[in-house]
C-alpha positions as CSV (number, residue, x, y, z in Angstrom):
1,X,29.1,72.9,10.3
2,X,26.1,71.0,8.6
3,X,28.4,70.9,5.3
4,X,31.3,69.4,7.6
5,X,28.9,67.0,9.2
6,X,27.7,65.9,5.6
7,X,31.0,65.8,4.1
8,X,31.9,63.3,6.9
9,X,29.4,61.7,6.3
10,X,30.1,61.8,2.2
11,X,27.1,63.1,1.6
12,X,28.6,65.9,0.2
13,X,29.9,66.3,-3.3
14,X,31.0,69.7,-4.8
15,X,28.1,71.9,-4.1
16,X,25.5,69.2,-3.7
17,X,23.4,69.5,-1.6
18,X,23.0,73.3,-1.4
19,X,22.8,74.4,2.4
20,X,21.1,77.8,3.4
21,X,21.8,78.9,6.7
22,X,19.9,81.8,8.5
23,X,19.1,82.2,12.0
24,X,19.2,78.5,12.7
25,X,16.6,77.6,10.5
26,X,18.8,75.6,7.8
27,X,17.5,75.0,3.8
28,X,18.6,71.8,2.1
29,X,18.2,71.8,-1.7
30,X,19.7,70.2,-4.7
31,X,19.6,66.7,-5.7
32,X,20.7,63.5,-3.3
33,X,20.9,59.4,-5.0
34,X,18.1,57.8,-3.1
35,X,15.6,58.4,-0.4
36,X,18.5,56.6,1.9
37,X,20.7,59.5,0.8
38,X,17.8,62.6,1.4
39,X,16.8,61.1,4.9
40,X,20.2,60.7,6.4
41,X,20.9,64.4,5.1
42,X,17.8,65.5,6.7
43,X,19.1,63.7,10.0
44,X,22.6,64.8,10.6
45,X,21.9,68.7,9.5
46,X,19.4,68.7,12.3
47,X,21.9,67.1,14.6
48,X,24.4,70.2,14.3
49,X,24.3,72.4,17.1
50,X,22.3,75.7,17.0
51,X,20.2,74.1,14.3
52,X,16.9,75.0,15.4
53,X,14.6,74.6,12.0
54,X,15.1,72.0,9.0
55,X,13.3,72.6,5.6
56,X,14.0,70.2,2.9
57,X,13.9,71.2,-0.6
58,X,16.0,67.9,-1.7
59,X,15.2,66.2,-4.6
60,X,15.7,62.2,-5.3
61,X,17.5,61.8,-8.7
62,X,15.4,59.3,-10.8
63,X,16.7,55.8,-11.6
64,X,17.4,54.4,-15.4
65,X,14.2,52.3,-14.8
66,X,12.0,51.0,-12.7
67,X,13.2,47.3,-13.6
68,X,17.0,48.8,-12.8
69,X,15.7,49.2,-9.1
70,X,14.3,45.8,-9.5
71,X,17.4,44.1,-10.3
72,X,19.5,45.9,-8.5
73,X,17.0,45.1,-5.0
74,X,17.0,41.7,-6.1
75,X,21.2,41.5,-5.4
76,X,20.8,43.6,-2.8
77,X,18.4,41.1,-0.8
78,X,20.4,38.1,-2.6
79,X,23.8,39.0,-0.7
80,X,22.0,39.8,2.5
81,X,23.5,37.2,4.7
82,X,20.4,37.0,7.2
83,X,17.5,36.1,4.1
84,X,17.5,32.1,3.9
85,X,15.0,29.6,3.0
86,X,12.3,30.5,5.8
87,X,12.2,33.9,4.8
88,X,9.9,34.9,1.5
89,X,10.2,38.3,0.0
90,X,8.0,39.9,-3.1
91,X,8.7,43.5,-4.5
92,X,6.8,46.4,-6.6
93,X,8.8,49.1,-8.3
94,X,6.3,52.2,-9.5
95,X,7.8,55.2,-10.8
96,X,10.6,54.7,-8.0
97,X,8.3,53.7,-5.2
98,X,9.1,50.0,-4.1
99,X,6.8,48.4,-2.1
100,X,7.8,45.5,-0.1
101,X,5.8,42.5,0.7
102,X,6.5,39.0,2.0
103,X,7.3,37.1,5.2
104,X,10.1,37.1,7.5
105,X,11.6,35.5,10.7
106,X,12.6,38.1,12.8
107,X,11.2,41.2,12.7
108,X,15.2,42.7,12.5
109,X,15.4,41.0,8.6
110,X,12.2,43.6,7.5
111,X,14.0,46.7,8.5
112,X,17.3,45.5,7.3
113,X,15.6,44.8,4.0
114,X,13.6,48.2,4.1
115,X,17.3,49.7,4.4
116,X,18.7,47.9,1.4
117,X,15.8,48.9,-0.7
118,X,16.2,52.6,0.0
119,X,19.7,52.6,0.1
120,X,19.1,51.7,-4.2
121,X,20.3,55.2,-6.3
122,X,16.7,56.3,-7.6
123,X,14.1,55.2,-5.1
124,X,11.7,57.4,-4.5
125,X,10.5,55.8,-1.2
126,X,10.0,52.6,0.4
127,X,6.8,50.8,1.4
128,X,7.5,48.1,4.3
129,X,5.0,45.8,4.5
130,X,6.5,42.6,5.2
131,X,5.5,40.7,7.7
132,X,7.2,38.7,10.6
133,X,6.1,35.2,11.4
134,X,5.0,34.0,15.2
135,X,7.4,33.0,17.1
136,X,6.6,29.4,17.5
137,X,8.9,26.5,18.8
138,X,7.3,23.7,17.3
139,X,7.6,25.9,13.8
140,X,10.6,26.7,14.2
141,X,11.3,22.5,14.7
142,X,8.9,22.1,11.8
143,X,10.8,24.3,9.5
144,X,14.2,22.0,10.1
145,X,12.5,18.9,9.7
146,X,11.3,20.0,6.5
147,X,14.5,21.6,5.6
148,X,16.8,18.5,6.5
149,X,14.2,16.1,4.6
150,X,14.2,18.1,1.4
151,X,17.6,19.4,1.1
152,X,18.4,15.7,1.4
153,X,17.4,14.6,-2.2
154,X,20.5,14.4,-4.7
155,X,18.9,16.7,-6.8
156,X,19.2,19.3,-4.6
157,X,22.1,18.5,-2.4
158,X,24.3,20.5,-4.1
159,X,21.8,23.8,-3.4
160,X,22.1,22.9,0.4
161,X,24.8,24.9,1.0
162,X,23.6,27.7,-0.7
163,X,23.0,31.6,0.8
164,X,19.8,31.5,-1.0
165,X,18.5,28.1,-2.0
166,X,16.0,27.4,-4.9
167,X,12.9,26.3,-3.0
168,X,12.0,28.4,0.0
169,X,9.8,26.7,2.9
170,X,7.2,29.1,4.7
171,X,5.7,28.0,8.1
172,X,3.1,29.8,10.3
173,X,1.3,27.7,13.4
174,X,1.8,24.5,11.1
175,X,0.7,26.2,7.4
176,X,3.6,25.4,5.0
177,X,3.6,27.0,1.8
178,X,6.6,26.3,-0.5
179,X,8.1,29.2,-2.7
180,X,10.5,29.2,-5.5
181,X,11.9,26.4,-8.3
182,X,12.6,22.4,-8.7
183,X,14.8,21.6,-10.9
184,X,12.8,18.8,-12.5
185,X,9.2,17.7,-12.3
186,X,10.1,14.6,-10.4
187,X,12.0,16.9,-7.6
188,X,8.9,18.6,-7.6
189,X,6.5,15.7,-7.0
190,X,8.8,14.4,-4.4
191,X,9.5,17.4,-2.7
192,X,5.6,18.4,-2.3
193,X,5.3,14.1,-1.2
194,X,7.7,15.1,1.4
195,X,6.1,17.3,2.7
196,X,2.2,16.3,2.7
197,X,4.3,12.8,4.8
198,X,5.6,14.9,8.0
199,X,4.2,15.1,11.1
200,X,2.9,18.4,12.3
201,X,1.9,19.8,8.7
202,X,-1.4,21.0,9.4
203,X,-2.1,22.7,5.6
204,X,0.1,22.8,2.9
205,X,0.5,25.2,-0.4
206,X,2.9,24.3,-3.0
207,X,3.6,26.9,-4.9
208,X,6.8,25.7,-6.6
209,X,7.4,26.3,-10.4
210,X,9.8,24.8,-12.2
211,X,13.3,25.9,-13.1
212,X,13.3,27.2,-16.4
């Protein structure tokens, strides 16, 4: 039954995993894609009826490269439909361990992240430290104004309607901190004016480089 459940599941293929069954304890071994792939196995064998005892002798098959996992998390987060321009994500790949870092707006868009990452064919495991921003009316007003007033210069117009836009703008109780690229020095030196020029900025941290 735990080979049904996995094949259902298509985590199954040929032989792989190998399942031992013997009274109820059951022994998973062979090699899985991703840590996604070893935890879910773990999860439905032990959700099969008269499965008393799981041990897991899986092993995690290892990725082309570290900067393979990179790239590929990279489109992973890029197509996630939730990660806009109030959200600010970093990443380290180590021999297959990624470690997230960053802030986010809801604390829904960390785990969702944390799932994409580990979903990646050679990761090891997943770290999850990003962190979720206060929620905060007058932030959340804060971040539009900025938005609206930015996203408004002709140079970057055409990035408005964007998934994931250039120049990312972080706020926390009033703290802005801009992330990313402008196009242009000028864009730069005008988005940063911008920004010192609106009400309710109480610090503010550019750390936009420029578009190569």
């Amino acid at each position: 039954m735990v080979v049904d459940s996995l094949q259902q599941h298509r985590l199954w293929r040929g032989n792989n995993p190998m399942v031992m069954v013997e009274n109820g304890t059951v022994t998973l071994s062979g090699e899985v894609r991703s840590v996604w792939e070893k935890n879910e196995a773990i999860r439905l064998a032990r959700q099969v009826e008269g499965v008393h005892m799981l041990v897991s002798d899986l092993t995690i098959a290892r990725a082309e490269s570290d900067k393979k996992i990179s790239d590929d998390l990279t489109k992973g987060v890029l197509h996630y439909a939730r990660y806009g321009i109030f959200d600010d994500l970093s990443s380290v790949v180590r021999d297959g361990v990624v470690r997230l870092e960053g802030l986010v707006t809801a604390p829904a868009k960390a785990t969702d992240i944390e799932d994409i990452a580990s979903r990646i064919q050679g990761v090891q495991a997943v770290q999850n430290e990003i962190q979720t921003t206060p929620v905060s009316q007058s932030d959340d007003a804060l971040r539009n104004r900025l938005a609206l007033q930015i996203y408004q210069n002709p140079d970057l117009a055409t990035y408005a309607g964007q998934a994931n836009p250039p120049i990312h703008i972080i706020v926390v109780n009033g703290r802005v901190t801009l992330k990313g690229f402008a196009p242009s020095a000028l864009v730069k030196q005008q988005v940063e004016f911008i920004v010192r020029g609106t009400s309710g900025v109480f610090k503010f941290d550019s750390q936009l480089q420029l578009a190569r």
